[in-house]
C-alpha positions, 0 to 999 in steps of 0.5 A: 471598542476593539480594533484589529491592528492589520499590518501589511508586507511583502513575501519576503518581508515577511519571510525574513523577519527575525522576531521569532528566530533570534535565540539570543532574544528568548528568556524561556526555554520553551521559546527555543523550540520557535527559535530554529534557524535553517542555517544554524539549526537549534541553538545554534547547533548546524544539524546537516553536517551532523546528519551526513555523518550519522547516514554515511556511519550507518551505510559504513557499519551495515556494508561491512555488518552484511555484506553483499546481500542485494541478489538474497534481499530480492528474492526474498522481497520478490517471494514474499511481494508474491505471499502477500498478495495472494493472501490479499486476494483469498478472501476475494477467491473464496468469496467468489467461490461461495457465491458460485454455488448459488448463482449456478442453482438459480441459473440450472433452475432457469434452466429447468423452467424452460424445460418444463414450458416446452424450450428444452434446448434453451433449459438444457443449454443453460443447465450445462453452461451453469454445470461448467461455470460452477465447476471452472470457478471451484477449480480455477484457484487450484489451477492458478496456485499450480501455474504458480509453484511451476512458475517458482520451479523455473 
């Protein structure tokens, strides 16, 4: 009953078709959004000069607006870079803080375990080692923010 009409072309034939991209053709206006030429722009209107001159006006009125402000801006952007990233990391830090806690009581108890079957260097080894470990990972987000404020202070 209903058969496909197929029509067969080339890339470029394709390509430079100008049904949908003459404007004098369209009687709607919403045919001219499909009617925009590369060269012309829409309605005929050339769009790169436009867009060369509003860029070159805007890099004119900001140079002379601020000035020289390229050694501020870096700082500001390098200390602020630096701002969002730790705040990135802290609820990492803090989490690993909070399972510090009860990794080093398991650990301590294991070690007490091992005490109390007759191993006592073994228990208290790992007693010591879980002590430390708990102690290096509370107090190592405090050591690094103060490598960080004399890292800022050079």
């Amino acid at each position: 009953m209903f058969k496909r009409k197929v029509e067969t072309m080339s890339v470029k034939e394709f390509l430079s078709r100008s049904d949908l991209t003459s404007v004098q053709n369209c009687t709607k206006v919403s045919e001219h959004v499909l009617a925009f030429d590369k060269r012309k722009g829409y309605f005929g209107v050339p769009v790169k000069p436009i867009v060369k001159a509003c860029v070159t006006a805007g890099v004119i009125v900001l140079s002379l607006s601020f000035g020289d402000v390229s050694l501020a801006a870096a700082g500001a952007v390098n200390g602020a870079v630096t701002a969002k990233v730790v705040g990135a990391f802290a609820p990492l830090v803090e989490l690993v803080k909070a399972l510090s806690y009860p990794i080093s009581l398991v650990m301590m108890l294991g070690g007490g375990l091992f005490v109390m079957v007759g191993n006592a260097d073994r228990g208290f080894g790992m007693i010591q080692k879980a002590g430390l470990g708990y102690v290096l990972v509370q107090m190592l987000p405090l050591l690094m923010d103060l490598l960080v404020e004399i890292a800022k202070s050079l």
